[in-house]
N, C-alpha and C positions, 0 to 999 in steps of 0.2 A: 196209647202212645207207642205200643211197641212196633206197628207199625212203621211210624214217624223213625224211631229210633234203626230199624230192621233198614229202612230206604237208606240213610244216611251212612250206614256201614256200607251197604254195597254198592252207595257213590266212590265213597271214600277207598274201598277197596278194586273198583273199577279205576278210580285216578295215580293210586300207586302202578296198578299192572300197566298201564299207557305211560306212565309216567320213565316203568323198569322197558319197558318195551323199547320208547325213544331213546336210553341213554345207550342201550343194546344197537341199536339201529346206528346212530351217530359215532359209536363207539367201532362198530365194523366200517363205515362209511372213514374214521378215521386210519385204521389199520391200512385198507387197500390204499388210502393216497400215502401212505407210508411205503406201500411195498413200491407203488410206482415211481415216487422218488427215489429209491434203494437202487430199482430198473436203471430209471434215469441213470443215475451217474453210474453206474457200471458200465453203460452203454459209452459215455464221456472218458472214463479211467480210459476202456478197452478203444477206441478211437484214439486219445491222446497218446498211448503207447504205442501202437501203430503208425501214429505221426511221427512219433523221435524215432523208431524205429527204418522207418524209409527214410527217414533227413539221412541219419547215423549211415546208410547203407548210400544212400549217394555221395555223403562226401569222406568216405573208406576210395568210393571208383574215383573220384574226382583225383584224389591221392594218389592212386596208383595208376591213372591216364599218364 
């Protein structure tokens, strides 16, 4: 039986390392769609600042027309 017993360990230890490998994998797979939503809205922040920024600066001229 130790055979039998010897396979069944290094199924079992083959399912763990696939098992730590996937949550690693999903795990980075979650991190980058984090940084790129981070991306995202800084890109939105630095756009919408920009926007009040030009309004603010046209109607400063509009003012002083």
């Amino acid at each position: 039986m130790g055979f039998m017993e010897d396979a069944k360990q290094t199924a079992e230890t083959a399912g763990r390392k696939i098992q730590d490998k996937w949550e690693d994998t999903t795990d980075a797979i979650g991190d980058k769609i984090d940084e790129k939503k981070a991306d995202a809205d800084v890109k939105k922040a630095e756009a919408e600042r920009d926007s009040v920024q030009t309004r603010n600066e046209l109607k400063e001229q509009m003012r002083n027309s």
